[in-house]
FIKEPA-484826 format. One record per residue: x, y, z of N, C-alpha, C in turn. Coordinates in steps of 0.2 Angstrom, whole numbers, plus 5000, padded with zeros to 4 digits. Layout:
residues N
XYZXYZXYZ
...
END
This chain:
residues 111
494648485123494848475116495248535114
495748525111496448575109496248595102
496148665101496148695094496648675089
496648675083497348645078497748715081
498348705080498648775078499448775072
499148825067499248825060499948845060
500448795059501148815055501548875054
502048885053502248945046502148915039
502348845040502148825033501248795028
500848825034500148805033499948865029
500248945031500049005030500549035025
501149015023501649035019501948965014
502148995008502148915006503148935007
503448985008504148965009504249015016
504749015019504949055026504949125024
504649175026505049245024504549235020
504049255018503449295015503149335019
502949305023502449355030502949425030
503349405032503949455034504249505030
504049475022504249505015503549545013
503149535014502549575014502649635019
502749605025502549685031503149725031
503649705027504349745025503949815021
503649795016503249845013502649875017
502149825019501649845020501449885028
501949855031502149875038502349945039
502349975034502650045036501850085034
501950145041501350165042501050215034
500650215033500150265026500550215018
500650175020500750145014500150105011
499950055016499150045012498650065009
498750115015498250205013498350225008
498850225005499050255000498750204993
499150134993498850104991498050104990
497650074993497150114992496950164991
497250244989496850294987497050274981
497650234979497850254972497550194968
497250144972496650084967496250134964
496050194966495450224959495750254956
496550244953496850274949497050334948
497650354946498150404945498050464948
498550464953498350544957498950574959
498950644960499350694961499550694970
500150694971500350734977499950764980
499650794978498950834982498550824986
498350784978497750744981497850694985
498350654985498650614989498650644999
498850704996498950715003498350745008
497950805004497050795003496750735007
496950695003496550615005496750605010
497450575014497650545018497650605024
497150615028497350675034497750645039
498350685040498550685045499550665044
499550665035500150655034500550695033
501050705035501650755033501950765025
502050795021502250805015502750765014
503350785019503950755021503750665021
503350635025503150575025502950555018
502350575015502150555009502650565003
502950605003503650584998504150545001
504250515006504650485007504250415005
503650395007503350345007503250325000
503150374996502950364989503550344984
504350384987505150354984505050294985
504850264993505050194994504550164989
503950174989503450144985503750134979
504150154974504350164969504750134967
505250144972506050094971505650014974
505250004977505049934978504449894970
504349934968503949914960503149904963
503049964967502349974968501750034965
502350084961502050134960502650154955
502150184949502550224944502450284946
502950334944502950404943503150424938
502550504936502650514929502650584930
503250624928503250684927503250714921
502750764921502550804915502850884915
503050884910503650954906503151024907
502951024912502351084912502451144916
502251204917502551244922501851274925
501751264931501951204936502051144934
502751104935502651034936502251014939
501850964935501550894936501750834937
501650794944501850724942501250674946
501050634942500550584943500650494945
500550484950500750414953500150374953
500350314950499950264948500250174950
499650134952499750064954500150054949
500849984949500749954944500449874946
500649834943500449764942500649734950
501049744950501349744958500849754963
500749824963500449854966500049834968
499649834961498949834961498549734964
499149694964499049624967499049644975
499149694977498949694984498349734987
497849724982497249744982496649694987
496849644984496549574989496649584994
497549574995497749565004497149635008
497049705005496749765007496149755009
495849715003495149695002495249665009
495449595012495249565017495549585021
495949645021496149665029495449715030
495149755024494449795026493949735029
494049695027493349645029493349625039
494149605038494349605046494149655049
494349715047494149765051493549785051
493049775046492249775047492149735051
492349685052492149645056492349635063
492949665066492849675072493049775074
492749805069492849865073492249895076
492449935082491949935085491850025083
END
């Protein structure tokens, strides 16, 4: 008996969304990030704190892309030391699902 085997169009409702997804999502410490920033609004810092193993240089760069693509605000505050805090927006924050069941996959076959 032959298993079904599922389409592009069974999994994407137009061509070029898989591919429009892992544009963004495809770049390494970007979901990570995404994830630390689901429990809301965090500093540089802390971002970098969180994430072991990232380069400062990395995290700012990840974070500009994150910005210019409409997945995270920044907000600089007039303070001495500046302060800038990065937050999900609406964007964002819809790729909270896709995370959710990439964690379930990985629950479920990591060893």
């Amino acid at each position: 008996m032959q298993a079904k085997v599922l389409t592009d169009t069974e999994i994407e409702n137009r061509p070029g969304c898989v591919a429009a997804a892992l544009a963004i999502l495809g770049n390494k410490w970007t979901a990570l990030i995404v994830k630390e920033l689901s429990e809301g609004c965090a500093r540089f810092s802390t971002l970098e704190q969180a994430l072991k193993g990232i380069s400062p240089r990395t995290l700012s760069q990840r974070l500009d892309d994150m910005e210019h693509c409409g997945l995270i605000t920044k907000k600089s505050f007039a303070e001495v030391p500046p302060r800038v805090e990065y937050t999900l927006t609406t964007k964002g924050r819809d790729l909270l699902p896709t995370l959710k069941s990439m964690a379930a996959w990985g629950d479920k076959y990591h060893k």
